[in-house]
N, C-alpha and C positions, 0 to 999 in steps of 0.2 A: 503502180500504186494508185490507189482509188482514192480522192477526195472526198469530204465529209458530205457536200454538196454531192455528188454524182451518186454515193451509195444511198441516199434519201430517196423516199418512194412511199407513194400513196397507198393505204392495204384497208380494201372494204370485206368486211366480214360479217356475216350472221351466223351468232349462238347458235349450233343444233344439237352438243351433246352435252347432257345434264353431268358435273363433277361435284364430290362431296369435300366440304373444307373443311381444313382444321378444326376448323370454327363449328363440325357438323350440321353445315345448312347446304343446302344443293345451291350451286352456283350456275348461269349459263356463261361461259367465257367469251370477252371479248375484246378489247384491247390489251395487250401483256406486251414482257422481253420477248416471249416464246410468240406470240400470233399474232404480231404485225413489227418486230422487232423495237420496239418504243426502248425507250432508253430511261425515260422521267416520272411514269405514269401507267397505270391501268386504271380497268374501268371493266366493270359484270354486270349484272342483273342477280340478284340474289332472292331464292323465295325460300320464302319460313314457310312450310305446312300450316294445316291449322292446328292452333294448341300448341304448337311445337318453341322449341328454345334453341339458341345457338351457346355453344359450350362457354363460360367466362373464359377471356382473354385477353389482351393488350396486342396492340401491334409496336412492336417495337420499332422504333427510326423515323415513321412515317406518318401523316395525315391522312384522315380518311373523311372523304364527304358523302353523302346518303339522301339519293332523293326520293322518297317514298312514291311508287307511281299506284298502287293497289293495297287497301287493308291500316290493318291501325297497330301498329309496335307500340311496345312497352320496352327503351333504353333503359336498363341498368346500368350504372356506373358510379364512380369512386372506389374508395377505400371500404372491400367487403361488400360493393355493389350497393350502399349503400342513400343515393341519390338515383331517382327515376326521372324520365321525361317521356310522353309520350307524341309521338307520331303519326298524321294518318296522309293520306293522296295529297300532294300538294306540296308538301313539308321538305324542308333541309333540313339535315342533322348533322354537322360538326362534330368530330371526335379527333383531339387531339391525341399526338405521338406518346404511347407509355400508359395511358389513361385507361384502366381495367373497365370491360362491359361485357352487357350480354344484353340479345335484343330476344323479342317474347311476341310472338304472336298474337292478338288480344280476342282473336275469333277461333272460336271452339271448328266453325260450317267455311269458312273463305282462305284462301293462302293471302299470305302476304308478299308484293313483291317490289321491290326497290332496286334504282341504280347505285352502283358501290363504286366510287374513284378514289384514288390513291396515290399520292406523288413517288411512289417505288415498281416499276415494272415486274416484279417477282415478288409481291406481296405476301403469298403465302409461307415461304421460306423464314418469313419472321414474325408470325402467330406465335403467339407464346401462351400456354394456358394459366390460368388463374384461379389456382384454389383459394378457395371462402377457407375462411377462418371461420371455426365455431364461435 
């Protein structure tokens, strides 16, 4: 029998294959359950095209932090998306657990790209999408 101590282990990784999320934004993967066995947490790089939108959605369970590293987002959120905040290089964004959004590209010519953390190691498994109300 293995202790919780001995099975623990250091895991360096670099993003090389681009994956599309729930959320329809290209993600580069990088700390998960799946690729370094984390237990509490992940962590990506996520880029918005330009012009481009990620689907409405909620993450269900979980916290999500955003540190914008390239470009300027436009956060949607609330009830029918109906509170914005915008984002550019430098910035933290806070999204709490349940809390409907979508994030917006604000440049037609640059990608945007940002670090994505989350206190659930399999994050995507609880994307839940968010249809707008007319």
């Amino acid at each position: 029998m293995t202790d919780s101590k001995s099975a623990q282990r250091v895991v360096a990784l670099r993003p090389q294959q681009e994956i599309m999320t729930r959320q329809r934004l290209p993600y580069f993967v990088g700390v998960s359950g799946q690729t370094a066995g984390a237990t509490g947490l992940s962590m990506h790089i996520v880029v918005i095209p330009p012009g481009a939108r990620a689907e409405p959605h909620l993450h269900e369970g979980y916290e999500t932090a955003i540190y914008v590293l390239q470009g300027r987002v436009e956060t949607r959120y609330g009830e029918n998306l109906s509170q914005f905040v915008v984002s550019e290089a430098g910035d933290f964004l806070f999204i709490p657990p349940g809390m409907p959004h979508e994030a917006i590209n604000l440049s037609e010519t640059e990608p945007a790209r940002a670090i994505v953390a989350r206190n659930d190691p399999n994050e995507q498994e609880r994307v839940v999408p968010y249809p707008l109300k007319p």
